[in-house]
DSSP file (Angstrom, degrees, kcal/mol; ACC not computed):
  #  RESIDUE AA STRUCTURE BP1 BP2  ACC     N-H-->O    O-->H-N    N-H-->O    O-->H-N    TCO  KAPPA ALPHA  PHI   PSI    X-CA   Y-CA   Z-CA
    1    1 A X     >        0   0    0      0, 0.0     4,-1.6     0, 0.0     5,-0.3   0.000 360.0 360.0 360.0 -53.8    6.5   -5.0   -9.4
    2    2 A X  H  >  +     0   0    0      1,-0.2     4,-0.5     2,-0.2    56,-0.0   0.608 360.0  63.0 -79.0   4.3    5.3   -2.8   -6.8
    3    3 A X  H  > S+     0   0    0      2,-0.1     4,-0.6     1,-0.1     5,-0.4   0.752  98.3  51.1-110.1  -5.5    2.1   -3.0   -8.1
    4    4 A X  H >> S+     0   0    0      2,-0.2     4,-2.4     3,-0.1     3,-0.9   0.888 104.7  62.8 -64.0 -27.7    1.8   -6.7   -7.5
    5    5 A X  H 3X>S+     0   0    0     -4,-1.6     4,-3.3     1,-0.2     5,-0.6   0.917 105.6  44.4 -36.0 -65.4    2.8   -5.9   -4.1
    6    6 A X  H 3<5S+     0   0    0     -4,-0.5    -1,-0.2    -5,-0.3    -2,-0.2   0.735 115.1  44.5 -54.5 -27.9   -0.1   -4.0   -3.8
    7    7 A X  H <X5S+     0   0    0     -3,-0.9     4,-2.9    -4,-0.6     5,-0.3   0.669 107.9  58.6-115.9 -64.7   -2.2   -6.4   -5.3
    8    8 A X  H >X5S+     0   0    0     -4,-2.4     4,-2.1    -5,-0.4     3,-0.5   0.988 109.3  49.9 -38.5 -59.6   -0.4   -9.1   -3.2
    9    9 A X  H 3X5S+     0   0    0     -4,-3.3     4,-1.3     1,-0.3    -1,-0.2   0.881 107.3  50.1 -52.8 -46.0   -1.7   -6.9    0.0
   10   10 A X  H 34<S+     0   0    0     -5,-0.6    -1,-0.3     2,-0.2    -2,-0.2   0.747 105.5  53.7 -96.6  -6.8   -5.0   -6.6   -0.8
   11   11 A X  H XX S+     0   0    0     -4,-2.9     3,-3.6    -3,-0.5     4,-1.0   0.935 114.9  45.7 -42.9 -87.6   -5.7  -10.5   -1.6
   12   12 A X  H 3< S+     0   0    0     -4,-2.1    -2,-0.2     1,-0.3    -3,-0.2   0.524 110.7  51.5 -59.6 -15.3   -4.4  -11.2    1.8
   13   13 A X  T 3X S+     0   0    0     -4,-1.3     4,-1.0    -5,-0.2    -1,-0.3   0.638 104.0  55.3 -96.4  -1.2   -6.3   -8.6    3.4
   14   14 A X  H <> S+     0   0    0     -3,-3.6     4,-3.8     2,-0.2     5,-0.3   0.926 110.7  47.6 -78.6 -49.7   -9.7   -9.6    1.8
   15   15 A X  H  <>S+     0   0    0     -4,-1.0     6,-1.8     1,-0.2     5,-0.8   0.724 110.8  51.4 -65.2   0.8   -9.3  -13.3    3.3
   16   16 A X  H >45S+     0   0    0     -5,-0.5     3,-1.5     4,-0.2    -1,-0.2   0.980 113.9  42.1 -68.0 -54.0   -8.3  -11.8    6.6
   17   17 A X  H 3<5S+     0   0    0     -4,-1.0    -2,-0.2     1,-0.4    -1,-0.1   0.785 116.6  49.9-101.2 -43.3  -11.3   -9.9    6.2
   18   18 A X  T 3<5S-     0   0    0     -4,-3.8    -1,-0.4     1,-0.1    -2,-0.2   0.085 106.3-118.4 -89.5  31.4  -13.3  -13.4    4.8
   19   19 A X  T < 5S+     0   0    0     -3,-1.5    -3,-0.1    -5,-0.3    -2,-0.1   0.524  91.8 109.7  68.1  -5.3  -12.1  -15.6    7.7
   20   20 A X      < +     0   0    0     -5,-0.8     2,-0.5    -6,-0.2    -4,-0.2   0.553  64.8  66.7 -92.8  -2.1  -10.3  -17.9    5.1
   21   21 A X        -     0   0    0     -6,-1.8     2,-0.5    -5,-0.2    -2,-0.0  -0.957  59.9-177.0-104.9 112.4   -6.4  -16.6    6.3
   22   22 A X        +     0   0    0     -2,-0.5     2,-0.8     2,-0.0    -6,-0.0  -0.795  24.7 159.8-114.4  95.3   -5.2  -17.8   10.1
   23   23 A X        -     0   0    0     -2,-0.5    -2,-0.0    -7,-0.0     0, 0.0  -0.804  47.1-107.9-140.4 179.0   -2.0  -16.4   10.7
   24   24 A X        -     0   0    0     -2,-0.8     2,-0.4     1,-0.1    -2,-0.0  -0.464  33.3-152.9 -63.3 141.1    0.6  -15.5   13.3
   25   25 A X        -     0   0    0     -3,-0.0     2,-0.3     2,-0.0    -1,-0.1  -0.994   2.5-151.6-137.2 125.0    0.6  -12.2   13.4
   26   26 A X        -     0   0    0     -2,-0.4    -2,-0.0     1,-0.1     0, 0.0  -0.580  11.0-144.0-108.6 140.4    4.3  -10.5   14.6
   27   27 A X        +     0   0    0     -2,-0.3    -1,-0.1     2,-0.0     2,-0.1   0.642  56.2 126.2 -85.8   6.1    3.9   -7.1   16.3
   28   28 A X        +     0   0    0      2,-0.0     2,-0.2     0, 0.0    -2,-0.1  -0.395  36.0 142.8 -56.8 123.5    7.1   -5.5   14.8
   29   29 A X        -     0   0    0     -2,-0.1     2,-0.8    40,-0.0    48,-0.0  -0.991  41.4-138.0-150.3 132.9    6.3   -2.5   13.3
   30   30 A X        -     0   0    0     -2,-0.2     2,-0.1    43,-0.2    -2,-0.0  -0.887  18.4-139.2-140.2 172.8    7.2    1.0   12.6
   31   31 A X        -     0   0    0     -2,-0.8     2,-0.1     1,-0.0    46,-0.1  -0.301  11.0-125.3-101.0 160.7    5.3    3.8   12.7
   32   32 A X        -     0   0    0     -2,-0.1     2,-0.3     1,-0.1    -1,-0.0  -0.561  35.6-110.4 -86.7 158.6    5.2    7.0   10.3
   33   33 A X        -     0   0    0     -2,-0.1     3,-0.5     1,-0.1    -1,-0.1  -0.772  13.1-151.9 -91.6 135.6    5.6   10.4   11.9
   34   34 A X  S    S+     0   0    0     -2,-0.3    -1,-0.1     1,-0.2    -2,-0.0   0.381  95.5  58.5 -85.5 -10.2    2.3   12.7   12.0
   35   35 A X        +     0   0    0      1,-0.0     2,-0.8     4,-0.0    -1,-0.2   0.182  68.4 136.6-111.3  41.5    4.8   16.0   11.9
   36   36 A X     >  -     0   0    0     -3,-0.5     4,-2.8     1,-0.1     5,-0.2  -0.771  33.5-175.4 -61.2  89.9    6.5   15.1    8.7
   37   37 A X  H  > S+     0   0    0     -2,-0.8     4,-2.6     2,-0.3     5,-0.3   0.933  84.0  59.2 -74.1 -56.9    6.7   18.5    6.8
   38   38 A X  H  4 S+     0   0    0      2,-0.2     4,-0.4     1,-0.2    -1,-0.2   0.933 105.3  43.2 -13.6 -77.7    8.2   16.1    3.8
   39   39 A X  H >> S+     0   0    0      1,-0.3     3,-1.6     2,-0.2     4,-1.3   0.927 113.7  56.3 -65.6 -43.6    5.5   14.0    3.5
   40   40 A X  H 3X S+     0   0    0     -4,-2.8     4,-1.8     1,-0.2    -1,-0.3   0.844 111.3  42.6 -58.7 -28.7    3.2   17.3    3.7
   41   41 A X  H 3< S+     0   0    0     -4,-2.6    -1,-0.2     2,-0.2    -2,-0.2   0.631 107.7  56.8 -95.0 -12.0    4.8   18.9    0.9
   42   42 A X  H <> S+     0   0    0     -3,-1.6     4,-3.4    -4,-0.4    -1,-0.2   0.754 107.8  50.7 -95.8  11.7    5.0   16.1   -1.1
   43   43 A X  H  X S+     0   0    0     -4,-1.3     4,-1.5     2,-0.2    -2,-0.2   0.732 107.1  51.0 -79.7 -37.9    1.2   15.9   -0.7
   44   44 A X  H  X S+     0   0    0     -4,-1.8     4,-3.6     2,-0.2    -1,-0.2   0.773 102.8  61.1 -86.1 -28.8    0.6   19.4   -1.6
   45   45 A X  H  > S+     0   0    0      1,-0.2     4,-1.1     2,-0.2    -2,-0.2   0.903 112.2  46.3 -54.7 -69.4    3.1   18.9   -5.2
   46   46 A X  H >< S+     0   0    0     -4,-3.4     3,-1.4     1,-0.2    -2,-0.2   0.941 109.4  47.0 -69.0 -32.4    0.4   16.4   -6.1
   47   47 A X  H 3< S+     0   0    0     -4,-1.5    -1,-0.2     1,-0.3    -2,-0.2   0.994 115.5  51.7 -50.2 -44.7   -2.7   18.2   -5.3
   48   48 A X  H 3< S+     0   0    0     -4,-3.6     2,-0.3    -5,-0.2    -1,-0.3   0.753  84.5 100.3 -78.2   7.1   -1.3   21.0   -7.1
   49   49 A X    <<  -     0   0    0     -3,-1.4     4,-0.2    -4,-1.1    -4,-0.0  -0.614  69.6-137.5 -89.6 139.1   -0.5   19.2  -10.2
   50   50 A X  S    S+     0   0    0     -2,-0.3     2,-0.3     2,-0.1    -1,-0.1   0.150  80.0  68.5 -86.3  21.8   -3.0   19.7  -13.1
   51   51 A X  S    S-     0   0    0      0, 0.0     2,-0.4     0, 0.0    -2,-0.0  -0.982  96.7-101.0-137.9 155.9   -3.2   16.1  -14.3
   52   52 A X        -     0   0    0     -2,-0.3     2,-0.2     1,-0.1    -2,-0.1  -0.651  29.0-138.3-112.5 143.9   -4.6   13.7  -12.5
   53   53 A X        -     0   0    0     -2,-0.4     3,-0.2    -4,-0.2    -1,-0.1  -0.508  12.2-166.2 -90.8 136.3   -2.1   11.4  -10.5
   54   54 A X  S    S+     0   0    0     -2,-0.2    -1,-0.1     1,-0.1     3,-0.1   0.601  83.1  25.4 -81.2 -22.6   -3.2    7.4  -10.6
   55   55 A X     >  +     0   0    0      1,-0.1     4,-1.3     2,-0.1     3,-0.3  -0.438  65.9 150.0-161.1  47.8   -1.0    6.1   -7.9
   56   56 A X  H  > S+     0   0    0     -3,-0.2     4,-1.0     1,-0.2   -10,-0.1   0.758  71.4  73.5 -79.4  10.3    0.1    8.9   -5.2
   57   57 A X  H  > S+     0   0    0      1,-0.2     4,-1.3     2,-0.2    -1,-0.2   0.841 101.3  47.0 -94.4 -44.9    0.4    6.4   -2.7
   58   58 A X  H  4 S+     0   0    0     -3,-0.3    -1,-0.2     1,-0.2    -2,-0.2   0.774  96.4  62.8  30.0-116.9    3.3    5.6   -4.6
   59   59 A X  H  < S+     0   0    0     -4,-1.3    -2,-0.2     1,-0.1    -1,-0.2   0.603 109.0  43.7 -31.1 -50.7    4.6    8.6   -5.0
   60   60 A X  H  < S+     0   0    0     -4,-1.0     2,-0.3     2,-0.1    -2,-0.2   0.740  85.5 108.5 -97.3  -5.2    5.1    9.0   -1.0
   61   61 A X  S  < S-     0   0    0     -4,-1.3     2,-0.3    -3,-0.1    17,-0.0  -0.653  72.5-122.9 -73.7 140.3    6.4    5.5   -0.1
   62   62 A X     >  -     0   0    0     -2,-0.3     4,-1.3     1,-0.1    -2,-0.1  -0.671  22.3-161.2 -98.5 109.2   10.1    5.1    0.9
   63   63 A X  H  > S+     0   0    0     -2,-0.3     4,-1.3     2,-0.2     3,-0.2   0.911  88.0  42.4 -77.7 -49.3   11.4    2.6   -1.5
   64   64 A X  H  > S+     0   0    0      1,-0.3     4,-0.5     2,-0.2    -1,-0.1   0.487 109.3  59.8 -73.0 -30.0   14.4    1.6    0.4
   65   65 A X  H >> S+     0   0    0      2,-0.2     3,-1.6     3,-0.1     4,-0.9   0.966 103.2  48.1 -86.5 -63.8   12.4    1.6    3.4
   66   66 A X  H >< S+     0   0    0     -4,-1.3     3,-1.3     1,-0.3    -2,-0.2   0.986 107.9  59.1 -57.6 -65.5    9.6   -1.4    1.9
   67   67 A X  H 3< S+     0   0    0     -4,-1.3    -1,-0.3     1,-0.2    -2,-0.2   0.703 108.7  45.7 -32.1 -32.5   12.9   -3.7    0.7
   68   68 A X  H << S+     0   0    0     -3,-1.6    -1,-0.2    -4,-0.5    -2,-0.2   0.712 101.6  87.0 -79.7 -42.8   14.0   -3.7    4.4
   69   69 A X  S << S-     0   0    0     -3,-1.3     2,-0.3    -4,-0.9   -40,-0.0  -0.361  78.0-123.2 -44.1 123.6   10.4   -4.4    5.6
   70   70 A X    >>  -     0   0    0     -2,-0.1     3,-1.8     1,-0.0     4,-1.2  -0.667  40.7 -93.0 -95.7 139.9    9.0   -7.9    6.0
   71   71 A X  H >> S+     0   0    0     -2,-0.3     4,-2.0     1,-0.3     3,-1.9   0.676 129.9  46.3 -20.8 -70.4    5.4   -9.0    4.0
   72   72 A X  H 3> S+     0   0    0      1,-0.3     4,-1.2     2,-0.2    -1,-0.3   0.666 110.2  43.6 -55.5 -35.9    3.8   -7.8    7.7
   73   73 A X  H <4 S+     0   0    0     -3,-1.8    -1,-0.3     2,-0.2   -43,-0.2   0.494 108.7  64.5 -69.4 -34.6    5.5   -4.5    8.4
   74   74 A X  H XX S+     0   0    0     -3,-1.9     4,-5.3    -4,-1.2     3,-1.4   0.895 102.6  60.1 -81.1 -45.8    4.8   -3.6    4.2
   75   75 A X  H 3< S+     0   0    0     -4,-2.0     4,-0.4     1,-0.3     3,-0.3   0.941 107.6  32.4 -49.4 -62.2    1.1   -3.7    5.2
   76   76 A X  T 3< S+     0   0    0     -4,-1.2    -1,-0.3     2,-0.2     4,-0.2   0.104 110.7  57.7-106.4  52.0    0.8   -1.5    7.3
   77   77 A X  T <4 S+     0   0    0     -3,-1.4     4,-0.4     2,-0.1    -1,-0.2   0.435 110.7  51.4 -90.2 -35.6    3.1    1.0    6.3
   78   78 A X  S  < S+     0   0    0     -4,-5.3    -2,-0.2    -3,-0.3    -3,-0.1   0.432 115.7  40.0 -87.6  21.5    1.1    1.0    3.0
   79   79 A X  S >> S+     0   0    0     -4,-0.4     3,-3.6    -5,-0.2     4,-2.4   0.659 117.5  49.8-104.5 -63.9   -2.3    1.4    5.0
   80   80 A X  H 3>>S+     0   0    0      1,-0.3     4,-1.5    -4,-0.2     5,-0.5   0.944 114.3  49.9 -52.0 -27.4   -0.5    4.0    7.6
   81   81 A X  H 3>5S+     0   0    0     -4,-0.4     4,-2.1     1,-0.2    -1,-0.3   0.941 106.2  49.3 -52.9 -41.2    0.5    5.6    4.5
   82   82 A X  H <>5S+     0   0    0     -3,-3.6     4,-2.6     2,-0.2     5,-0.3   0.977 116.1  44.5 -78.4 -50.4   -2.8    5.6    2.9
   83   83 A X  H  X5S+     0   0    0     -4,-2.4     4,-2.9     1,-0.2     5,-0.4   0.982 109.0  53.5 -61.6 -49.5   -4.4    7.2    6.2
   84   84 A X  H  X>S+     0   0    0     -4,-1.5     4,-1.9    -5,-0.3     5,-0.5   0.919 110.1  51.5 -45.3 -42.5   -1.8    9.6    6.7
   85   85 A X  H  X<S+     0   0    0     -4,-2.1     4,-2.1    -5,-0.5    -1,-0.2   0.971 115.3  43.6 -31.9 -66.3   -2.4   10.8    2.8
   86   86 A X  H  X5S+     0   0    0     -4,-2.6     4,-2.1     1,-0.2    -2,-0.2   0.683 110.6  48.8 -77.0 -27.2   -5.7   11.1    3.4
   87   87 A X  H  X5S+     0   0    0     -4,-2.9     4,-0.8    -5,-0.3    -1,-0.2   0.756 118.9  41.8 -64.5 -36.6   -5.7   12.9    6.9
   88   88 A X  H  X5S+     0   0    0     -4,-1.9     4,-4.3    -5,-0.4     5,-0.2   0.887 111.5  56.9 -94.5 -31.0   -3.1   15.7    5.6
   89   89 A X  H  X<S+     0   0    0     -4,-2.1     4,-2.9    -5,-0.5    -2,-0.2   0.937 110.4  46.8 -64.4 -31.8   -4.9   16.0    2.0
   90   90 A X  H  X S+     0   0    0     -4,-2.1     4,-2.9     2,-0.2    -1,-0.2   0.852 107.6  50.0 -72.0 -14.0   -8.1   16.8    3.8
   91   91 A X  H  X S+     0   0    0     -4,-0.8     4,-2.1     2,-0.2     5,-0.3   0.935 116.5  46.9 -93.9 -49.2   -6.7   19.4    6.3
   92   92 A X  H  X S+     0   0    0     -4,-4.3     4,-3.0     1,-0.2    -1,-0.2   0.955 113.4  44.2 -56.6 -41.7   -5.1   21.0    3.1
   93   93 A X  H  X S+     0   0    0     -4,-2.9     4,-2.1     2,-0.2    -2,-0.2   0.806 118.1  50.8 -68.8 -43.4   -8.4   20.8    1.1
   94   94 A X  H  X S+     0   0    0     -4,-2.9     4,-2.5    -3,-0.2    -1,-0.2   0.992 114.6  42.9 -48.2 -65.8  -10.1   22.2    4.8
   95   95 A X  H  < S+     0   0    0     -4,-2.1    -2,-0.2     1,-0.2    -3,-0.1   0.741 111.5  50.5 -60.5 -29.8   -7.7   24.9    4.8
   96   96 A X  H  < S+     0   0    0     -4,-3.0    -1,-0.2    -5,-0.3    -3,-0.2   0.940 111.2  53.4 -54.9 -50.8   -8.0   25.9    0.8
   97   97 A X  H  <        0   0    0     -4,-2.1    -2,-0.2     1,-0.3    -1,-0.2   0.783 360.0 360.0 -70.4 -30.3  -12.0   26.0    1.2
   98   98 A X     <        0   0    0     -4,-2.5    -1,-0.3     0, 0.0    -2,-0.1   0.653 360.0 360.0 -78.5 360.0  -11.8   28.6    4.3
């Protein structure tokens, strides 16, 4: 299921993207915290895990949280999601290399 979701999300954001989607677009949103020591630690369990993870975006989404969320609001929670991954995995991956 949640990966039709996903699926779902990334259809609708390629015809945004191809001019073929006009809709209303509701600013109700909320936003993820950049000091979440949580989310950083579960970020570092999957870097450290020795097999390699398919789906960690996943893994760090608030299930309870997306069911509450309307089709606009699930979008970009999973894209703030996705940056925030990627923003904290590199500053660990910075911090390993020094």
């Amino acid at each position: 299921m949640r990966n039709d979701i996903l699926k779902n999300f990334a259809l609708r954001a390629k015809k945004k993207l191809l001019g073929n989607v006009k809709e209303k677009v509701s600013v109700r949103f909320k936003t993820i915290s950049t000091d979440d020591d949580a989310f950083k630690e579960k970020v570092e369990y999957l870097l450290s895990k020795d097999e390699e993870i398919f789906n960690p975006i996943h893994f760090l989404m608030d299930e309870k949280l997306m069911k509450n969320l309307d089709e606009p609001s699930k979008e970009r929670y999973l894209f703030s999601t996705i940056d925030k991954y990627n923003r904290i995995k590199n500053e660990i991956l910075e911090e390993k290399s020094c």
